[in-house]
C-alpha positions as CSV (number, residue, x, y, z in Angstrom):
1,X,0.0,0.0,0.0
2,X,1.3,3.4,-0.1
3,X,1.0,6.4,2.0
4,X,-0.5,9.9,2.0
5,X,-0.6,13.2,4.1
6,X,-4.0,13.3,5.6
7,X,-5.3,16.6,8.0
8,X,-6.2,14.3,10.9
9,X,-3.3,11.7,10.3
10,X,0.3,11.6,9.3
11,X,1.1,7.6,10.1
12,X,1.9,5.5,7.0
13,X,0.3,2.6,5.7
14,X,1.3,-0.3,6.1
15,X,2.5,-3.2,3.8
16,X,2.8,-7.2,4.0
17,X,5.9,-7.6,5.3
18,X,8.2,-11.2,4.9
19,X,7.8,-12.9,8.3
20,X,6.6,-15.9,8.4
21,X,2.9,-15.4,9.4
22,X,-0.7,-17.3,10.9
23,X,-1.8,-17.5,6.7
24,X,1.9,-18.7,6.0
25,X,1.7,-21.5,8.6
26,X,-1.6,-22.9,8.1
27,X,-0.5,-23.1,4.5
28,X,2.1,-24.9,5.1
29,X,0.2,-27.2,7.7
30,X,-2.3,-27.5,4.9
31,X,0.2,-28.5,2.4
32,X,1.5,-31.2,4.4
33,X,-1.3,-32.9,6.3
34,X,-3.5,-32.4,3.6
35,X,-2.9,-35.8,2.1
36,X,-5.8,-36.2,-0.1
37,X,-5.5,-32.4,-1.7
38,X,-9.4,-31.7,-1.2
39,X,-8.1,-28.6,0.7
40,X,-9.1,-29.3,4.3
41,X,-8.0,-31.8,7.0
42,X,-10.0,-34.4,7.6
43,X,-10.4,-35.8,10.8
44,X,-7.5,-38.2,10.5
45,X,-5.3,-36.0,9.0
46,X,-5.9,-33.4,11.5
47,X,-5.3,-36.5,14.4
48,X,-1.9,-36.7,12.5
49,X,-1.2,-33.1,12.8
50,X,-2.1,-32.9,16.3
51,X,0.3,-36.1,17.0
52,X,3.3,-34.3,15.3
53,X,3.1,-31.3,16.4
54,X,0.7,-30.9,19.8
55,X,0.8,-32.8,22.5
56,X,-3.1,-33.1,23.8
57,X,-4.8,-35.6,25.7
58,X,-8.0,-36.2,24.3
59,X,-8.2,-35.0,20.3
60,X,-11.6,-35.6,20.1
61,X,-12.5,-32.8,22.2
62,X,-9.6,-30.5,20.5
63,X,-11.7,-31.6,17.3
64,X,-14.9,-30.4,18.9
65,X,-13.6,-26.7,19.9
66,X,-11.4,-26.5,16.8
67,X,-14.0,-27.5,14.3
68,X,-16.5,-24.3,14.7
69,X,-18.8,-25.7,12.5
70,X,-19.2,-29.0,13.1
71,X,-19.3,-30.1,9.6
72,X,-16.4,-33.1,10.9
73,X,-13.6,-31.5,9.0
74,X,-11.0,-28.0,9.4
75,X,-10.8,-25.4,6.9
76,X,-8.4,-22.9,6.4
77,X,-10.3,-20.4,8.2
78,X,-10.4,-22.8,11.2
79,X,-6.9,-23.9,11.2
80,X,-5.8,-19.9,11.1
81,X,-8.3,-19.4,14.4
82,X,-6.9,-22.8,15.8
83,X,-3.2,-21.1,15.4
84,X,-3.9,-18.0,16.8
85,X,-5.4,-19.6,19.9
86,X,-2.7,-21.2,21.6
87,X,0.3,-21.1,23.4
88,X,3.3,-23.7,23.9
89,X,2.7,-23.2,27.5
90,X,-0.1,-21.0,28.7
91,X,-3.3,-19.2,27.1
92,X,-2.7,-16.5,24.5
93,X,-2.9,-12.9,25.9
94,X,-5.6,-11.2,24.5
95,X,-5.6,-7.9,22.7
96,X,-7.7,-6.0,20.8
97,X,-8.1,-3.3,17.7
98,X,-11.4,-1.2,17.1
99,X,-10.9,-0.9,13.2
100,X,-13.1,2.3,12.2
101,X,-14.1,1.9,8.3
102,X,-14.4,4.9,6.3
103,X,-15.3,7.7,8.5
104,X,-14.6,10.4,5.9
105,X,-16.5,13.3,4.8
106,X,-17.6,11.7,1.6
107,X,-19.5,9.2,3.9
108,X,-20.7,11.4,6.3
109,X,-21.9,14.7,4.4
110,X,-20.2,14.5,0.7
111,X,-21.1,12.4,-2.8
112,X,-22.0,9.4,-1.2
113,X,-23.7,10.8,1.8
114,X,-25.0,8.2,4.5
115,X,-28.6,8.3,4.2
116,X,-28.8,7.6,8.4
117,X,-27.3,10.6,9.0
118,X,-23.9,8.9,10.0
119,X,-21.4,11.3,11.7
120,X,-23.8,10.4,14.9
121,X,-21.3,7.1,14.8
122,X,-18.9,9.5,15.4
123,X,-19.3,10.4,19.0
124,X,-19.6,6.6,19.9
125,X,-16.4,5.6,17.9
126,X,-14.9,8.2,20.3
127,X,-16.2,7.6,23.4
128,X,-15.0,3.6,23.2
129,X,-11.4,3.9,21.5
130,X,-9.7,4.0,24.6
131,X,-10.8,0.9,25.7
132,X,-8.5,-1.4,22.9
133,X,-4.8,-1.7,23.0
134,X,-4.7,-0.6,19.1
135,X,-7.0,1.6,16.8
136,X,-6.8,1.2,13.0
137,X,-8.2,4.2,10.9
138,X,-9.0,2.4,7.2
139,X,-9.7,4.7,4.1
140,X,-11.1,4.4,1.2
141,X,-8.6,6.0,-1.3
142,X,-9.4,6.0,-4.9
143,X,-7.4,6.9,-8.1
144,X,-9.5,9.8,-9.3
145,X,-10.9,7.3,-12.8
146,X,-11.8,4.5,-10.2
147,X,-13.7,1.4,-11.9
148,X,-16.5,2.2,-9.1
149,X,-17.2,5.7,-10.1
150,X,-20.1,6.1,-12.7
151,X,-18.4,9.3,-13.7
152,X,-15.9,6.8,-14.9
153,X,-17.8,4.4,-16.3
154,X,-19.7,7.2,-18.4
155,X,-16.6,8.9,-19.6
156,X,-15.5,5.3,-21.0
157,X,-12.8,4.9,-18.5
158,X,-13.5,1.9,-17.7
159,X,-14.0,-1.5,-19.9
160,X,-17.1,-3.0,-19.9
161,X,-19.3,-6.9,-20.6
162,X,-22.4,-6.9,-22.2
163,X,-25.0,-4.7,-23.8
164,X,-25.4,-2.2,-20.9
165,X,-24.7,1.5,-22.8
166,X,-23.8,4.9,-20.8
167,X,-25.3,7.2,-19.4
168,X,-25.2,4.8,-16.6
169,X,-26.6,6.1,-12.9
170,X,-25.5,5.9,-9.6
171,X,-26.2,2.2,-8.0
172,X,-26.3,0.8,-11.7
173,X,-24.7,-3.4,-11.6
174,X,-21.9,-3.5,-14.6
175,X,-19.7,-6.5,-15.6
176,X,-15.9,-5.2,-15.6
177,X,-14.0,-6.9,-18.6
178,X,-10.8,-9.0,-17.7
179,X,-7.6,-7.1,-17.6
180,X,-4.4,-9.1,-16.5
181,X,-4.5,-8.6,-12.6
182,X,-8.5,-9.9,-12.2
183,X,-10.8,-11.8,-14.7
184,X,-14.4,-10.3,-15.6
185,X,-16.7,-9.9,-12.7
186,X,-19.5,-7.7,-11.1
187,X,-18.9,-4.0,-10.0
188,X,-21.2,-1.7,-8.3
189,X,-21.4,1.8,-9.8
190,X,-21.3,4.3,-7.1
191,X,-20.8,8.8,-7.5
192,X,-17.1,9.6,-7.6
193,X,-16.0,9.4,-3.8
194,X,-12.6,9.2,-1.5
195,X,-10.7,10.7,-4.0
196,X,-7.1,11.1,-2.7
197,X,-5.7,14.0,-1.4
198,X,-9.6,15.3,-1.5
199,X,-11.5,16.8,0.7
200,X,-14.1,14.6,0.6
201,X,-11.6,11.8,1.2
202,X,-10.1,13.4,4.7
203,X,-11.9,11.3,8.4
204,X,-14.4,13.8,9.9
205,X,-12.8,16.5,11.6
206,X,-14.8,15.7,14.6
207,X,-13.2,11.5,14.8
208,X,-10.6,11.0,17.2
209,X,-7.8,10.3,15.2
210,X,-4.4,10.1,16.6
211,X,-0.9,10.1,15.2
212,X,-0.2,6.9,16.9
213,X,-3.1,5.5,15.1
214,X,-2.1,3.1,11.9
215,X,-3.8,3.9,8.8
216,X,-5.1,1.3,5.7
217,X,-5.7,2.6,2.8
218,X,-7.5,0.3,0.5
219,X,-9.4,1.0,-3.5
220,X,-5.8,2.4,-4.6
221,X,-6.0,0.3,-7.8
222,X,-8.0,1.7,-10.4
223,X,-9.4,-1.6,-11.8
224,X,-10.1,-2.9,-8.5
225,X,-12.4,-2.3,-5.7
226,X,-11.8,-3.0,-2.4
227,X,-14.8,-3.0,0.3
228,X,-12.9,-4.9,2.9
229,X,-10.2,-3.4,5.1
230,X,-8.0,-6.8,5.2
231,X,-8.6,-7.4,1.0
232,X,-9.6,-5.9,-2.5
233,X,-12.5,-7.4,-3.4
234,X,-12.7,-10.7,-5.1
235,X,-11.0,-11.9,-7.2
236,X,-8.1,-9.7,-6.8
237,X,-7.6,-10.0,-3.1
238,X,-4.8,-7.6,-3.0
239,X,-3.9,-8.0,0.2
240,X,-3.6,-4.0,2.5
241,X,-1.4,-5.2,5.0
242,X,-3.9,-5.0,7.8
243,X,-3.3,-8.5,9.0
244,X,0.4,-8.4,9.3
245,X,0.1,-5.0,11.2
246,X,-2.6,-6.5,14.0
247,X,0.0,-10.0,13.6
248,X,2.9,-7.7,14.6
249,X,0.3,-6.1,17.6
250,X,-0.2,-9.6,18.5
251,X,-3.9,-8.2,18.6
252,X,-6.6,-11.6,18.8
253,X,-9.7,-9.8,19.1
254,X,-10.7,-7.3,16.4
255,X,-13.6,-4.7,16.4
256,X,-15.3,-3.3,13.6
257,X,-17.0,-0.1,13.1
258,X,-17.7,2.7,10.6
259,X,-19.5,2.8,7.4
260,X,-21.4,1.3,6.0
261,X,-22.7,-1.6,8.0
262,X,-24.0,-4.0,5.3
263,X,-20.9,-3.2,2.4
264,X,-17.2,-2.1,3.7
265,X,-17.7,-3.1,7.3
266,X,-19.5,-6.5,6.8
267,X,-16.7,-7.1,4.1
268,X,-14.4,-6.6,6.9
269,X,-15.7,-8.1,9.6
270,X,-15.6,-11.4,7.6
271,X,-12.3,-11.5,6.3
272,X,-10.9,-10.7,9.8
273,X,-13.0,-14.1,10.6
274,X,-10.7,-16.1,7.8
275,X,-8.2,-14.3,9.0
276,X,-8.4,-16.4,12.0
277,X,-9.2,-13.2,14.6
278,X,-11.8,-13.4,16.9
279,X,-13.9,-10.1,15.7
280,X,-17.6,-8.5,16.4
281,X,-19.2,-5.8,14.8
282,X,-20.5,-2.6,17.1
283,X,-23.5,-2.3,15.5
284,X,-24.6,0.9,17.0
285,X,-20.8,2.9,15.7
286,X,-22.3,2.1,12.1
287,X,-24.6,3.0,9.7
288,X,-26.2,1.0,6.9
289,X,-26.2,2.2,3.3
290,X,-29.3,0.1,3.2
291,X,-31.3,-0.3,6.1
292,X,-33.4,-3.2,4.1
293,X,-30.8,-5.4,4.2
294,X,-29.9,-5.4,8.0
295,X,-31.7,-8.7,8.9
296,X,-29.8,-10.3,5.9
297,X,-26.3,-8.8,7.1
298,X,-26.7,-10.3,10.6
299,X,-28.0,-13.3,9.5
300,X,-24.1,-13.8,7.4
301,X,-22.6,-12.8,10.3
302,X,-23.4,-15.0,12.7
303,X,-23.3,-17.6,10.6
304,X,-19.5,-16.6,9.8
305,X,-19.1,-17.0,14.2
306,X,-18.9,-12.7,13.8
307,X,-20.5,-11.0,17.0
308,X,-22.9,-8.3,16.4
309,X,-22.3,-6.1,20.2
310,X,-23.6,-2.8,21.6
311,X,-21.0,0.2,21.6
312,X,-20.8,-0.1,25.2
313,X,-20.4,-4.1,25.8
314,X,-17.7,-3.6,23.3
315,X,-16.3,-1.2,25.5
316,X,-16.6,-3.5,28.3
317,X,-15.5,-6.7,26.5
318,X,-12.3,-5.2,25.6
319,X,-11.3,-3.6,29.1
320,X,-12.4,-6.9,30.8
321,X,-9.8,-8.8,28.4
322,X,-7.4,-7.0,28.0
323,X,-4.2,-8.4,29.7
324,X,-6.1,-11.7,30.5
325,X,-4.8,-14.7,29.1
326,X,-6.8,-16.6,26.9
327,X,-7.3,-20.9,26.7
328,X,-8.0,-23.0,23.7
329,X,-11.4,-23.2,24.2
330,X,-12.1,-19.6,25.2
331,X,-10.5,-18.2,21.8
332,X,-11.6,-21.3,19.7
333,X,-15.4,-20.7,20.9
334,X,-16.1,-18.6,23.5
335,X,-19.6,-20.3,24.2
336,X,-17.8,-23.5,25.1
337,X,-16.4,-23.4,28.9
338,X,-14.5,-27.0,28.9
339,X,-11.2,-25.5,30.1
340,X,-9.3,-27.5,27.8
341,X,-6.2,-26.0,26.5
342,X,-3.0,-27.4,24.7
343,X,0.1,-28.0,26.6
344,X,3.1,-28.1,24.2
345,X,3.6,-27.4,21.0
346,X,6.4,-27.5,18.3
């Protein structure tokens, strides 16, 4: 990612650095226990892992509290959340990160105005930051002839699929045509916003924004989206650098918040969940762009394991854990109370 000068924050962005990482071990876990290549571990090839490599006493109930979703086998995403739960020999200290999405003026007042009038967000957001070890300020940041702008799309900036002729309005479905980074898909056209080094792509002057505070900037490409904080959208996937920055934070639980609830903060809410973190959503420090869709949003959600919390049991949540350390079972599923942990592991 690169970097910019912003009014309310002069931190850089951050990049994927070369350390070996959670993604970069369960790869390599998956790679070699994966014997039959249908790219998760069955039970018995997760029995074999757990016999190399960690030393517990009963595996069928580390299957139980690593298997979230009870489907008898570990994905990826599971394996990730399995890695960050542990300890060779004690629980995992837990920290946390309130990630605020978008909060900038383009949001809040400019072309894309929130439709819930969302700088009320703001005062919440501000009141709560203090109580998480690390606050991550994410940004849309968009070449000014984005593939998401319809200004774009109308000037014939951007290549098209299909019969669908310009003028084209805000909110219009287009296919993007394949270019050599991403193959043909589905884009949303939205009014030019989060232009850099605009105005309209500055965080409210009224969010607490520190210089302390990291920044990720993410839509820098101009043939690629990017609604998540942790990813451009598929199937670029580009990654920001957000998960090797809470990695080297040694964060576990992450927080999400901003706008809007049911596009860029749902994105990231559930790619901080494949990440392998445990996260929740404040529900009340966001704002929909469509308030229709709210039921169907939660609904995703908790089925991904994602937590949707009040400001203030977020608040509370994060100052109750912070310091404490953390078993297997608590991180794994924080429902399940079976005080199992794992003891030793190479």
């Amino acid at each position: 990612m690169g970097s910019c000068t912003s009014k309310k924050s002069v931190h850089t962005s951050h990049v994927p650095d070369k350390r070996t990482t959670v993604a970069d071990r369960a790869a390599e876990i998956m790679k070699t226990y994966d014997v039959n290549g249908d790219g998760v571990l069955q039970a018995d090839e997760f029995q074999q892992y757990v016999a190399d490599r960690v030393f517990h006493e009963d595996f069928d109930a580390m299957m139980a509290l690593v298997d979230k979703d009870g489907d008898g086998v570990i994905n990826i995403t599971e394996l990730r959340a399995f890695l960050r739960s542990y300890h060779p020999n004690k629980g995992v200290e837990v920290r946390s990160a309130l990630v605020m999405v978008d909060v900038q003026n383009d949001f809040i007042s400019g072309t894309l105005a929130n439709p819930y009038d969302g700088e009320k967000i703001i005062p919440i957001i501000n009141e709560i930051r203090d109580a998480f070890d690390v606050v991550v300020v994410s940004l849309d940041w968009h070449p000014h002839d984005h593939c998401s702008f319809v200004e774009s799309a109308n000037d014939g900036k951007v290549s098209l699929v299909g019969t669908e002729k310009s003028p084209f309005k805000p909110f219009t479905m287009v296919t993007l045509a394949a270019d050599a980074e991403r193959p043909a898909h589905k884009q949303m056209l939205y009014p030019r916003h989060a232009v850099q080094h605009s105005e309209g792509a500055e965080v409210h002057r009224s969010l607490d924004v520190r210089v302390s505070d990291p920044v990720i900037y993410k839509g820098m490409k101009e043939n690629v989206d990017s609604y998540s904080a942790f990813f451009d959208n598929p199937p670029a996937l580009n990654d920001t650098g957000l998960t090797a920055m809470l990695e080297k934070e040694r964060i576990t639980d992450v927080y999400c918040c901003g706008l809007v609830f049911d596009i860029c903060v749902k994105a990231t809410a559930l790619h901080g969940v494949e990440m392998g973190f445990n996260v929740s959503v404040v529900e009340d420090a966001c704002k929909p762009l469509d308030a229709s869709c709210d039921n169907d949003v939660r609904a995703e959600l908790k089925k991904s394991g994602i937590s949707v919390i009040s400001a203030e049991d977020a608040r509370a949540a994060a100052i109750a854990a912070r310091g404490q350390l953390r078993q297997l079972c608590e991180s794994t599923d924080r429902k399940r109370k079976s005080g199992i942990g794992c003891k030793a592991v190479s």
